[in-house]
DOLUM-370528 format. One record per residue: residue in one letter; x negated, y negated, z of N, C-alpha, C in turn. Coordinates in steps of 0.05 Angstrom, whole numbers, padded with zeros to 5 digits, always signed. Example, Ala and Ser with C-alpha at 12.3 -4.5 7.8 and 13.67 -1.06 7.14 Angstrom:
// residues 2
A-00264+00114+00156-00246+00090+00156-00264+00066+00156
S-00257+00045+00142-00273+00021+00143-00258-00001+00157
This chain:
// residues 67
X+00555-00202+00043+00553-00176+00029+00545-00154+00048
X+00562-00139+00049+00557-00117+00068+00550-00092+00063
X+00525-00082+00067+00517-00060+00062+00488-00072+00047
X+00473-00087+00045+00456-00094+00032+00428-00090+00050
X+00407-00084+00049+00389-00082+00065+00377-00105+00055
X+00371-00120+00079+00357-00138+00089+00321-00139+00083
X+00304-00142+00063+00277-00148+00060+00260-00147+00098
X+00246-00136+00095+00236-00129+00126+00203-00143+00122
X+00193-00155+00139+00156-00156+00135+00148-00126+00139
X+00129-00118+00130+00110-00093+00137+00095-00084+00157
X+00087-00118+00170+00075-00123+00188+00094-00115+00214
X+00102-00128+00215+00129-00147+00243+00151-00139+00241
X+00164-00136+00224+00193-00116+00212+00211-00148+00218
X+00204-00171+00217+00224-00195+00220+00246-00195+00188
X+00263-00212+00188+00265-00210+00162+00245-00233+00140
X+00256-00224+00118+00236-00243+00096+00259-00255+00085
X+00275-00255+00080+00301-00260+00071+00291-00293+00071
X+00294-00315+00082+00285-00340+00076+00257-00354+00073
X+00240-00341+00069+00211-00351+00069+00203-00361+00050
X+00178-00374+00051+00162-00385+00023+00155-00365+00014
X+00157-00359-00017+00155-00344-00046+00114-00341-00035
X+00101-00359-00025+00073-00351-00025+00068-00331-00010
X+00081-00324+00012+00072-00307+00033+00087-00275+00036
X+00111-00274+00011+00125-00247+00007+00098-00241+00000
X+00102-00204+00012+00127-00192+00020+00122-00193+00054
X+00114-00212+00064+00102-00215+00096+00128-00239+00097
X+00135-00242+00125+00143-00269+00137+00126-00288+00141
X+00109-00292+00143+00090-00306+00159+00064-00309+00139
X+00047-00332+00137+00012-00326+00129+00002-00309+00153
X+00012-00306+00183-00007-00300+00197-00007-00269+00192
X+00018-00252+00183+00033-00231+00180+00011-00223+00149
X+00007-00237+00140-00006-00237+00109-00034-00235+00111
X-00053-00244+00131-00079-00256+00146-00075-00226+00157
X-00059-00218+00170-00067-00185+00187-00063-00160+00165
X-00050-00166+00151-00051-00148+00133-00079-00143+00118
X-00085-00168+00102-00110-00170+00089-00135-00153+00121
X-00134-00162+00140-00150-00151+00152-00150-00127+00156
X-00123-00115+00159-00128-00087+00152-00138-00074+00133
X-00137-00080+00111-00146-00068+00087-00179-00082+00087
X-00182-00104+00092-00213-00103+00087-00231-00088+00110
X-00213-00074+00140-00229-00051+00157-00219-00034+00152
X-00212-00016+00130-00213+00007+00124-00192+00016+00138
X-00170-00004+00157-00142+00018+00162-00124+00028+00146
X-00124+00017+00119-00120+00026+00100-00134+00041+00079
X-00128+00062+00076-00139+00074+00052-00121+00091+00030
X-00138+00079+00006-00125+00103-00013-00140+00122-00030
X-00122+00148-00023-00142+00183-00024-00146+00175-00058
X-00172+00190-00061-00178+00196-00079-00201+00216-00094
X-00198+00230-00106-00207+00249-00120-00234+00246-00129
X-00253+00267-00122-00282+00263-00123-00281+00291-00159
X-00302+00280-00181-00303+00292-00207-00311+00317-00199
X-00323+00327-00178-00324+00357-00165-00299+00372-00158
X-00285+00359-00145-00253+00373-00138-00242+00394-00158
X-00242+00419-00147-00229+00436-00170-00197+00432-00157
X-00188+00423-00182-00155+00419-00178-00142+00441-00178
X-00147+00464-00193-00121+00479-00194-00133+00511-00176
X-00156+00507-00172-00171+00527-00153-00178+00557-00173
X-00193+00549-00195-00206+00564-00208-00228+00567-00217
X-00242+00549-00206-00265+00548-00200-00278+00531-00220
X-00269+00521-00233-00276+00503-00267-00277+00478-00258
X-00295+00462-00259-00283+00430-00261-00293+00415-00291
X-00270+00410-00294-00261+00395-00328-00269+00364-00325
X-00267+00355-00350-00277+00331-00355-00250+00323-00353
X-00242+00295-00356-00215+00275-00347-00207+00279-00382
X-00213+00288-00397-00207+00290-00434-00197+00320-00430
X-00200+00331-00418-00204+00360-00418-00172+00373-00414
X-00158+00392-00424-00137+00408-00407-00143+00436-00402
């Protein structure tokens, strides 16, 4: 099948295309083992919004019920 993109690791960029179902979306446990380590040292992060943040820059901050 031509034209199909090929499943990539995140890690390693190898393909995943034949691997054990336990270790998608990585090739490898070791590929899966570095990932997890990234995320438990904080090279990953995801942004998030402090209940102070004025969102729309008017100086109001609303409750999460609020429009």
């Amino acid at each position: 099948m031509r034209g199909m993109a090929v499943p990539r690791c995140p890690i390693c960029q190898r393909s995943v295309a034949a691997v054990e179902p336990k270790v998608l979306p990585f090739c490898s446990d070791r590929c899966r083992q570095v990932d997890l380590g990234r995320w438990l040292g904080g090279d990953y992060r995801i942004p998030v919004r402090t209940d102070d943040e004025d969102e729309d820059g008017d100086g109001a901050v609303r409750r999460p019920d609020e429009r």
